[in-house]
TORKOL-4160 file (C-alpha; in steps of 0.2 Angstrom, whole numbers, padded with zeros to 4 digits, m for minus):
236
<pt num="1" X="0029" Y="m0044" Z="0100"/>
<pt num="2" X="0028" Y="m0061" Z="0090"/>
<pt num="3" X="0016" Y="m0071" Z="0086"/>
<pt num="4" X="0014" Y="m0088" Z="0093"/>
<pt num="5" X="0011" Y="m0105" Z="0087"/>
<pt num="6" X="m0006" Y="m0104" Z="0088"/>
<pt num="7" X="m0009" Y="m0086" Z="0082"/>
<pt num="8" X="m0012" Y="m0083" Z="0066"/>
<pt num="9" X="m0015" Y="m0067" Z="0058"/>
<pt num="10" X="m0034" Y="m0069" Z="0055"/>
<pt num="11" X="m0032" Y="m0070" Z="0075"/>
<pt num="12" X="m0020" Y="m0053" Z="0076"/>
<pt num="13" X="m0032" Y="m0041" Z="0068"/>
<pt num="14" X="m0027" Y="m0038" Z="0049"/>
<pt num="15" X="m0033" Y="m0038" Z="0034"/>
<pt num="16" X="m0025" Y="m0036" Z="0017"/>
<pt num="17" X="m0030" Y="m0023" Z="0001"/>
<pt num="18" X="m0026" Y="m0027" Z="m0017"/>
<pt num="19" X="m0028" Y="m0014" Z="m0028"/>
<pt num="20" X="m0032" Y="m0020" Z="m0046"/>
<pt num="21" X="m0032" Y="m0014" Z="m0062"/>
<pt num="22" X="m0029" Y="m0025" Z="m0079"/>
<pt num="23" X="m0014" Y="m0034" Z="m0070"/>
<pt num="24" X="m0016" Y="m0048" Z="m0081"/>
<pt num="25" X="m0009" Y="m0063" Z="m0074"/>
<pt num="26" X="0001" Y="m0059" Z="m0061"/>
<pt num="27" X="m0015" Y="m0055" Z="m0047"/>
<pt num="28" X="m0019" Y="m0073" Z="m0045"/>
<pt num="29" X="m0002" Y="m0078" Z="m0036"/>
<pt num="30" X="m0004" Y="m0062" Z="m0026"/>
<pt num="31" X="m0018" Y="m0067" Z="m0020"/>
<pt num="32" X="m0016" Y="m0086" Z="m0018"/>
<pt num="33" X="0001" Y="m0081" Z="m0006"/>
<pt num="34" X="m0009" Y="m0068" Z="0001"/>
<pt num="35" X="m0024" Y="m0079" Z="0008"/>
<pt num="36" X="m0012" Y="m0093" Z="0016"/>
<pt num="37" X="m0007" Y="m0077" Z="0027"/>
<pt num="38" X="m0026" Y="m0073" Z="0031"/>
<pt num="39" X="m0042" Y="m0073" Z="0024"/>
<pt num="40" X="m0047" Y="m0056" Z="0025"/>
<pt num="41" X="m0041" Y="m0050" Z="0009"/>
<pt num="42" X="m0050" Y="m0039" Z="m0001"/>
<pt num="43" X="m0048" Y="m0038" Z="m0022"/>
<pt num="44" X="m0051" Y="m0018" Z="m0028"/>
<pt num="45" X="m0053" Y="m0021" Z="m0045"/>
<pt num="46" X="m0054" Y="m0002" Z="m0052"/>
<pt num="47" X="m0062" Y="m0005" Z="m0067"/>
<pt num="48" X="m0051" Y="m0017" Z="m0076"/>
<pt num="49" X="m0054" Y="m0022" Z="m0093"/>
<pt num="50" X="m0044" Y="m0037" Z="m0094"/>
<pt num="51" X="m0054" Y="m0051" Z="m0083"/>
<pt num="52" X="m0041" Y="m0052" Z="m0072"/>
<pt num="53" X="m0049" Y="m0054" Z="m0055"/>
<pt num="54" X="m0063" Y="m0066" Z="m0062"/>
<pt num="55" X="m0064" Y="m0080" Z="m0052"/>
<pt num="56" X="m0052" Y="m0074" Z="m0037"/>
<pt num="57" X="m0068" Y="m0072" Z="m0025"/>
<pt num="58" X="m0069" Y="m0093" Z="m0026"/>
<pt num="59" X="m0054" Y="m0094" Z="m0021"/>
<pt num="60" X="m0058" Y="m0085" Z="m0005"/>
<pt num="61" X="m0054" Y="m0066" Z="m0010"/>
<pt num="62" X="m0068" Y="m0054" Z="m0005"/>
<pt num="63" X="m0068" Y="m0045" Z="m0024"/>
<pt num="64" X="m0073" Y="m0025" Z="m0024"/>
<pt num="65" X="m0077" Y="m0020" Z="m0042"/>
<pt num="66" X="m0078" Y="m0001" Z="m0047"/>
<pt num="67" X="m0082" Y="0006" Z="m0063"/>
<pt num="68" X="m0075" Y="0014" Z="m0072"/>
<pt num="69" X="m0058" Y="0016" Z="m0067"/>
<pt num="70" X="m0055" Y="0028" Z="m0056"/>
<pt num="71" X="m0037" Y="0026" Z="m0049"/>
<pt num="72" X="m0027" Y="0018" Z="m0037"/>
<pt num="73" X="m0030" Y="0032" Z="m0024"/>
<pt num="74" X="m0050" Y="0029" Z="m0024"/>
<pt num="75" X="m0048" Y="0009" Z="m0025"/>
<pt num="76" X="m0035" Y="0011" Z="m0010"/>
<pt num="77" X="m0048" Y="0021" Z="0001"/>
<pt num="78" X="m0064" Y="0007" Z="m0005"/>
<pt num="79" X="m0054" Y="m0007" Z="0002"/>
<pt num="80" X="m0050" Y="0001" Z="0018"/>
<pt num="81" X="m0067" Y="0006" Z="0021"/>
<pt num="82" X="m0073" Y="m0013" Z="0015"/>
<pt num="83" X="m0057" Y="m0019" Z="0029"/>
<pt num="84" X="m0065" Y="m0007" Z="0042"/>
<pt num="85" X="m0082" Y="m0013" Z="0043"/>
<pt num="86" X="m0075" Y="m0030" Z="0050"/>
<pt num="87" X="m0074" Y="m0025" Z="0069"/>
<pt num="88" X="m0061" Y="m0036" Z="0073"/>
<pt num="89" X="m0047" Y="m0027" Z="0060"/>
<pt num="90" X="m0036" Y="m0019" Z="0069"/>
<pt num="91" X="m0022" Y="m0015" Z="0056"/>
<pt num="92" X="m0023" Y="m0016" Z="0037"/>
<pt num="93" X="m0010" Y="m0021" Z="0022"/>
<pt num="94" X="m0011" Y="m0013" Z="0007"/>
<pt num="95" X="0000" Y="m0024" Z="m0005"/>
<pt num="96" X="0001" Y="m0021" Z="m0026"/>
<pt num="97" X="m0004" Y="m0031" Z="m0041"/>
<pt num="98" X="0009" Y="m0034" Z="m0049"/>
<pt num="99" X="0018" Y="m0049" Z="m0039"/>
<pt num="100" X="0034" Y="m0032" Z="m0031"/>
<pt num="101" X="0029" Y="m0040" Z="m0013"/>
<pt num="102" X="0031" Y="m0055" Z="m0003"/>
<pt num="103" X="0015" Y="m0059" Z="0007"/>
<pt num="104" X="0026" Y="m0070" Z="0019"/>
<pt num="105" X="0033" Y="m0055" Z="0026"/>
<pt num="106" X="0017" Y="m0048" Z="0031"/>
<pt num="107" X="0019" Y="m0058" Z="0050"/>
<pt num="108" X="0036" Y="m0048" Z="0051"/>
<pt num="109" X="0027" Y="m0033" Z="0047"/>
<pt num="110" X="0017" Y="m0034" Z="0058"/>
<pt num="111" X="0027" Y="m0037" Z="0074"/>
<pt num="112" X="0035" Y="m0022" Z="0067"/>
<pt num="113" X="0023" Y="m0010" Z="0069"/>
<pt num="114" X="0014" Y="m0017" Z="0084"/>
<pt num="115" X="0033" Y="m0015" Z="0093"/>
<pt num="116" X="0032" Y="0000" Z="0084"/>
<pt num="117" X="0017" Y="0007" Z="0089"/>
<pt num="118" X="0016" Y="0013" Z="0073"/>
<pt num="119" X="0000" Y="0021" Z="0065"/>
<pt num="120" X="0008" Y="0021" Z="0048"/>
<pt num="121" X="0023" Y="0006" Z="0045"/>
<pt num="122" X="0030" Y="0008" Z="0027"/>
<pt num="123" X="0039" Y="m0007" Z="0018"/>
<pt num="124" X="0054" Y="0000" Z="0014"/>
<pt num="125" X="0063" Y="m0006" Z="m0003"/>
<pt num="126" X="0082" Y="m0003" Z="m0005"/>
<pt num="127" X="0085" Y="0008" Z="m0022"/>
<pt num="128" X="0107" Y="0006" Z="m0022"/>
<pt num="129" X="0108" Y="m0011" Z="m0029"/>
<pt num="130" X="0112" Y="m0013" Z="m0050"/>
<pt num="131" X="0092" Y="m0019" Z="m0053"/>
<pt num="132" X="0084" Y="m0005" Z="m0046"/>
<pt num="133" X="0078" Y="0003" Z="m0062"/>
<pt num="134" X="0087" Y="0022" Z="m0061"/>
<pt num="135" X="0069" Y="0032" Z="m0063"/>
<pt num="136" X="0062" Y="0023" Z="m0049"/>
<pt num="137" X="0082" Y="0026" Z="m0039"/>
<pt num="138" X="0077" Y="0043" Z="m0045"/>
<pt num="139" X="0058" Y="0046" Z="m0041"/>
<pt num="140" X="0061" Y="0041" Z="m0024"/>
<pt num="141" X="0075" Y="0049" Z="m0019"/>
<pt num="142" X="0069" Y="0066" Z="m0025"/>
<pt num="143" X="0053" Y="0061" Z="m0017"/>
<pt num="144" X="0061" Y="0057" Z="0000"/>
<pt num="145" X="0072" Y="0072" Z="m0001"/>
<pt num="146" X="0056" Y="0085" Z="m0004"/>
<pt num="147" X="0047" Y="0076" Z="0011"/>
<pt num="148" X="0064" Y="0077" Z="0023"/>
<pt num="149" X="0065" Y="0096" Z="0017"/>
<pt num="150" X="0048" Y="0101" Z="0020"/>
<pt num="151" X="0041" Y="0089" Z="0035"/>
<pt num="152" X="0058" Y="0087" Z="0043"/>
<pt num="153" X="0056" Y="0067" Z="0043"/>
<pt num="154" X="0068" Y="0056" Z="0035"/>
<pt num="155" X="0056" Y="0042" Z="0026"/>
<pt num="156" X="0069" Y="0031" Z="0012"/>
<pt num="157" X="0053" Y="0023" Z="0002"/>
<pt num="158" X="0040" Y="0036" Z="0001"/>
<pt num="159" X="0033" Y="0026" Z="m0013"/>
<pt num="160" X="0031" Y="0010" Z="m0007"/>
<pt num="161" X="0016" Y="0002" Z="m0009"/>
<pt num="162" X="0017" Y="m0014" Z="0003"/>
<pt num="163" X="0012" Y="m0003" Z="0019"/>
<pt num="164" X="0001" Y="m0007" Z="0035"/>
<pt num="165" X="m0009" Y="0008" Z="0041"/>
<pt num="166" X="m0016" Y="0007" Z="0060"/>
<pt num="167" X="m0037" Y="0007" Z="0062"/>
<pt num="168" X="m0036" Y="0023" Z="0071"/>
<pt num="169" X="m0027" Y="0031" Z="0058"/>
<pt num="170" X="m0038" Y="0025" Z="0044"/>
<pt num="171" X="m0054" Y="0032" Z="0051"/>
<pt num="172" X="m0046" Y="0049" Z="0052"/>
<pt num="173" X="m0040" Y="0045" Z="0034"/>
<pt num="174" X="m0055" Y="0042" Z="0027"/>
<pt num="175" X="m0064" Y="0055" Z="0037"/>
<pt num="176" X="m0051" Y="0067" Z="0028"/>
<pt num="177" X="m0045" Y="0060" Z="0010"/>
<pt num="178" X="m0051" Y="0060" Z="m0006"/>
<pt num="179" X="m0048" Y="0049" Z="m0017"/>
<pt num="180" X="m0035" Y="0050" Z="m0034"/>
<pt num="181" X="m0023" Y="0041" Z="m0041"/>
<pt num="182" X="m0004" Y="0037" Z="m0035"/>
<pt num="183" X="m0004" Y="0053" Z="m0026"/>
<pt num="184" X="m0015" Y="0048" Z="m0014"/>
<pt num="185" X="0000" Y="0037" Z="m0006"/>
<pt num="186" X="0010" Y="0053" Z="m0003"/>
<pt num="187" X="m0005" Y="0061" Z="0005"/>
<pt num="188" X="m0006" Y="0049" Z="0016"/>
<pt num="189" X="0009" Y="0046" Z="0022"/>
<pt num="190" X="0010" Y="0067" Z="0023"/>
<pt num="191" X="m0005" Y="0066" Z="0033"/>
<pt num="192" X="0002" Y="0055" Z="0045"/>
<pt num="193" X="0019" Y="0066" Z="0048"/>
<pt num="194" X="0009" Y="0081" Z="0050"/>
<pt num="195" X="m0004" Y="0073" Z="0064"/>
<pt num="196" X="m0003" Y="0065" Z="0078"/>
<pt num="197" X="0001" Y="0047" Z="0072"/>
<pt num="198" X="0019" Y="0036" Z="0074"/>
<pt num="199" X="0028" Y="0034" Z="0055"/>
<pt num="200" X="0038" Y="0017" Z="0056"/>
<pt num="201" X="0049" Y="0009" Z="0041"/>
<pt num="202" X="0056" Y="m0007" Z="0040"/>
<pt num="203" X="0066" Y="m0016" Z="0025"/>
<pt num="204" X="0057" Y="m0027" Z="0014"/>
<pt num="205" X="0062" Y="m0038" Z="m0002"/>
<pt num="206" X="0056" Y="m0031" Z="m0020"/>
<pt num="207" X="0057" Y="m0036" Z="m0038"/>
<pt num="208" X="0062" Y="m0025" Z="m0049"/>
<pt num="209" X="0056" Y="m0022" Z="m0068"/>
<pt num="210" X="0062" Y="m0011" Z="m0078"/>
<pt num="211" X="0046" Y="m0012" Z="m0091"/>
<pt num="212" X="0035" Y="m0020" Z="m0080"/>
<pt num="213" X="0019" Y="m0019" Z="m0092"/>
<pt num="214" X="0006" Y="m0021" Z="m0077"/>
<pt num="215" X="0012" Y="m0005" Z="m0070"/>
<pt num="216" X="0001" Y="0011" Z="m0074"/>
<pt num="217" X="0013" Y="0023" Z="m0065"/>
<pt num="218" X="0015" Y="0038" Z="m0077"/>
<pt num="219" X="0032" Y="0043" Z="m0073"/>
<pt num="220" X="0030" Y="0065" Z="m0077"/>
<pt num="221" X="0013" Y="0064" Z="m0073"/>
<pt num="222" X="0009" Y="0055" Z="m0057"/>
<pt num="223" X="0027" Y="0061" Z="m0051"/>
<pt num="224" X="0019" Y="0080" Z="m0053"/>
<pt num="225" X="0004" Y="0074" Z="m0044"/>
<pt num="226" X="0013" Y="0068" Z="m0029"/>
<pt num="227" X="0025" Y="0082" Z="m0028"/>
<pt num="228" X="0010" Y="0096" Z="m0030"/>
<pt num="229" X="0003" Y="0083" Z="m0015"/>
<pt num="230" X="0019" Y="0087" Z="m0004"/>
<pt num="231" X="0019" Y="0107" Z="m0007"/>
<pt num="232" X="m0001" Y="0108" Z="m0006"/>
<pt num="233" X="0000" Y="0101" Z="0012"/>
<pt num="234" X="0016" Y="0110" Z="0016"/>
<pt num="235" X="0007" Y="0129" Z="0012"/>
<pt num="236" X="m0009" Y="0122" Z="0024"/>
């Protein structure tokens, strides 16, 4: 299903969430590519000490500010609640800070998941090319293998954070999920494998940076939280 020449994606029913916290510099192109997509993207700044979101709202952003910081997971949830209270959203984007995704591949997106009919469509990053920092090659395919083994799915990226989740699905997210920090990606992509809602992937571009100083990623301690995430749902 394409879009035409007179649909735009304000028109199609999504909006976008930008998770925020001290990116620096590198959230305002985010957002400026993001908003010549639509206009329906929402700023989560979780409690960001470095003025990095100041100003963005003139620029056309919606900006949510918490405080203190709390963590990706509770920022992701605000900005879907904030996306959900427009009637009209029918699917939402989460996309990351720090400049890893290209907002002019949100159109393809989402064809994808609406061909798809996917509840939960996951940008998937390739982790085989000489860039690809090893611990992230590393993190994801243990990640991936754990979730094949225990849900029986086959998921390449299940870390990615450029994803677009379905309305349906987020209301049964938020009716469900707590909010933490990078785990809260695994939980709900796990929640989505063990329910009754469609899991789609389709290949995205990323950059890579091995010492990307705008990433907060904790490599032994959010990789523990998201792999007590993938047992704790697989005991229930």
């Amino acid at each position: 299903m394409g879009e035409s020449e007179t649909d735009t994606l304000d028109d199609r029913g999504i909006a976008v969430v930008v998770p925020c916290y001290n990116a620096g510099d590198r959230v305002r192109p985010v957002i400026e590519s993001l908003l010549q997509q639509t206009t329906r993207v929402i700023v989560v700044d979780d409690g960001s000490s470095d003025g990095c979101t100041d100003g963005l709202d003139s620029g056309g952003a919606r900006v949510v500010k918490l405080d203190p910081n709390q963590g990706k997971g509770f920022a992701m949830l605000r900005g879907f609640q904030e996306a959900l209270a427009d009637t009209a959203v029918t699917y939402v984007a989460i996309v990351d800070a720090d400049g890893q995704h290209d907002a002019t591949e949100l159109p393809r997106l989402l064809d994808a998941a609406i061909a798809a009919d996917a509840d939960l469509l996951i940008g998937s990053r390739t982790f085989d090319g000489p860039e690809v920092p090893w611990r992230s090659r590393f993190g994801n395919k243990l990640t991936a293998f754990m979730t094949k083994l225990l849900y029986g799915h086959a998921i390449g990226d299940t870390q990615s954070g450029y994803r677009l989740h379905s309305r349906r699905f987020l209301i049964e997210v938020l009716s469900s999920l707590e909010g933490g920090r990078y785990e809260t990606e695994m939980a709900i992509l796990v929640k989505a494998l063990r329910g009754d809602f469609k899991v789609a992937t389709e290949p995205i571009q990323t950059i890579y940076e091995e010492d990307n100083a705008s990433s907060h990623f904790n490599k032994l301690r959010d990789t523990f939280r998201i792999s007590r995430v993938l047992f704790s749902f697989w005991r229930k």
